[in-house]
N, C-alpha and C positions, 0 to 999 in steps of 0.2 A: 523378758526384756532383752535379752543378749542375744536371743535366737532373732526378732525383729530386725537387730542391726544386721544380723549376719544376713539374713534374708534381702535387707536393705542394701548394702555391699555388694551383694550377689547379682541384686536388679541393675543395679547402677553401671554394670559392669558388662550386660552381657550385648552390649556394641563393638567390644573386642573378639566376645567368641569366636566369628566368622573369621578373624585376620587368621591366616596360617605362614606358618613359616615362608619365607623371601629369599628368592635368589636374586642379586643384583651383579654377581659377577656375570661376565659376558665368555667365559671360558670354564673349563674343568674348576671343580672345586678343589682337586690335588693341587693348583698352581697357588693357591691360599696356603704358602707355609713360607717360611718356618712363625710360627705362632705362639704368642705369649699367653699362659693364663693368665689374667689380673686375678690377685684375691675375691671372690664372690663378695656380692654387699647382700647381705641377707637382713632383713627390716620385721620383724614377727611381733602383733601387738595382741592385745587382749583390752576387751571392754573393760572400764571402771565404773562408765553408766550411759543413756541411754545415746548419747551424743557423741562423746569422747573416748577413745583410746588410749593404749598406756604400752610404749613400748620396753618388750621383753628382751635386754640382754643376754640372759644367759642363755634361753630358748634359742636365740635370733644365731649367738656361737656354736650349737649345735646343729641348728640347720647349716649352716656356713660350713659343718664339716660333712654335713652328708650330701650338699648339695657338691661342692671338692672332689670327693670320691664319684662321684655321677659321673658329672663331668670327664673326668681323669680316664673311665671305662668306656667312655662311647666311641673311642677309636681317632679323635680328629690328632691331625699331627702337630698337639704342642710338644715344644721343643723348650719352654723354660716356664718355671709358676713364679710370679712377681706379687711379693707382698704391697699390701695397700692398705694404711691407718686410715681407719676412716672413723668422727666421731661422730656416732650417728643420733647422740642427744643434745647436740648444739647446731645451732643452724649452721652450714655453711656452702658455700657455691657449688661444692662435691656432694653436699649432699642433697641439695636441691636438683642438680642435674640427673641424679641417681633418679629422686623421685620421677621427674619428668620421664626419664628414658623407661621407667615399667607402668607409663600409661599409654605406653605411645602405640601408635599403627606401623605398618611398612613406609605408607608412603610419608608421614612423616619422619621416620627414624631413616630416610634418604639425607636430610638436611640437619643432620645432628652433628653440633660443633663436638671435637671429642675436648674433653679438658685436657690443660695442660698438665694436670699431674699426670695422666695417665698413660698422653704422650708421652712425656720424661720417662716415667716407669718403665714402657715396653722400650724406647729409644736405649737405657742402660742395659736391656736386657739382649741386645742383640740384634732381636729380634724382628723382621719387616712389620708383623700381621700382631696384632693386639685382640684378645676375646675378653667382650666385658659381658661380666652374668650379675644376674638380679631377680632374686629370690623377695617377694612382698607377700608373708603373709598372717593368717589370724590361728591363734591355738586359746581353746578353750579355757576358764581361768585354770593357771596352773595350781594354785592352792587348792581350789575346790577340789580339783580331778584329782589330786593326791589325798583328800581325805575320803575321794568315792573308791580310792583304789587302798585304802588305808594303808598309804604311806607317809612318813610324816614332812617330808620335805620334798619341794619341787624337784632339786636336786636329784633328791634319789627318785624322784618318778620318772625322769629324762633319763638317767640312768637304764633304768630296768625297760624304758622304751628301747634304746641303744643295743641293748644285752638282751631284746625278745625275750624278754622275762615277763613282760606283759601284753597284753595286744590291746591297743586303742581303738581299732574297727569299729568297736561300738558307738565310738563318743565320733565318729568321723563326721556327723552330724551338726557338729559343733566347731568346724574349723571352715576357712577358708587357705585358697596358696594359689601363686602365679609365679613363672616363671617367663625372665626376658631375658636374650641376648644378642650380642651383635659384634662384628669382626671388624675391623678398620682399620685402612691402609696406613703404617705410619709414614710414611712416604708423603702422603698426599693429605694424609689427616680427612680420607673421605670412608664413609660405612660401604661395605664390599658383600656387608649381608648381616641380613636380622630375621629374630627368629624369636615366637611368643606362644606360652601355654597362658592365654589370660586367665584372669581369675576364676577357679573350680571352688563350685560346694561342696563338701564333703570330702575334700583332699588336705590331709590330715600334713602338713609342715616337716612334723619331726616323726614322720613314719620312714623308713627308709624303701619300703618297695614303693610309696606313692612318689618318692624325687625321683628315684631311680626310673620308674614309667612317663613321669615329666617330662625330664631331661631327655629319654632316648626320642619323646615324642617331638620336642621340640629339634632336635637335629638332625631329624630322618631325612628331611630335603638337603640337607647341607650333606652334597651330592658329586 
């Protein structure tokens, strides 16, 4: 039942495959600084059944920090990390924008209003250049896989993921993960550059070498 959806997700998605990273600045990509991280929105759900999904907080705070550390190691010149509340189990305009911005192409993510929180946010921070990241993905149920790994709580299963005390390669079969981002001028409140690992089968959320191969692949062109 759960493997259909994921399969089902998978098909639905693979009109983003071909999009690759975007360059829309018209100069050096060194002259895109000084740069704010915004806090990552990481979104990680899991089936409940054949239709519906069920999103994972705790998961979703673990990706959120590995996706961080990724980020942090690819070299671009931020120069400040700006927190961002975001609740991500009640509807709201930030979080609908979120949604829309990790379905998007290039040539749509040209005409993306940036919100105003996020302007504010990078505006207190100094900073000209704003980087917004967006982690959307699926991890296997986390109860089951802690009873196949007899452990007794999800908890300590992300744990022992965290601490390579286990390796999930096997179940990667059972996940899906996307990664979106995009830099905008705050100045101008226009997108300077976007950049997409759409949705992957078998790319496993809270494995740390699978963000970490995302993330550099999504910012090899930001150049």
């Amino acid at each position: 039942m759960k493997k259909s959806i994921i399969l089902m997700l998978a098909a639905s998605t693979l009109l983003f495959a071909s999009c690759a990273s975007s360059r829309f600045y018209s100069e050096k990509a060194s002259a895109i600084q000084p740069i704010a991280f915004v806090q990552p929105y990481s979104y990680i759900t899991d089936a409940i059944d054949d239709w519906a999904t069920e999103y994972l907080d705790e998961v979703s705070r673990v990706n959120q920090e590995l996706l961080s550390k990724a980020v942090n190691s690819v070299g671009l010149p931020i120069q400040k990390s700006v927190a961002m509340a975001y609740n991500k189990e009640e509807r709201s305009a930030l979080n609908d924008w979120m949604h829309r911005f990790g379905n998007m192409n290039a040539t749509a993510a040209r005409d993306l209003v940036i919100p105003g929180e996020l302007r504010d946010a990078v505006g207190k921070s100094g900073c000209r250049y704003g980087l917004v990241v967006a982690d959307f993905g699926y991890l296997k149920n986390a109860k089951e896989l802690a009873l196949e790994k007899a452990i007794d709580t999800a908890t300590k299963l992300l744990d022992a993921v965290l601490n390579k005390s286990i390796d999930l390669s096997d179940d990667a079969e059972s996940c899906l993960n996307s990664v979106y981002a995009l830099i905008f001028d705050n100045q101008t409140g226009n997108v300077v550059w976007f950049g997409s690992q759409p949705r992957r089968y078998k790319k496993n959320p809270v494995d740390p070498r699978i963000i970490n191969d995302q993330v550099n692949a999504l910012f090899k062109d930001f150049r």
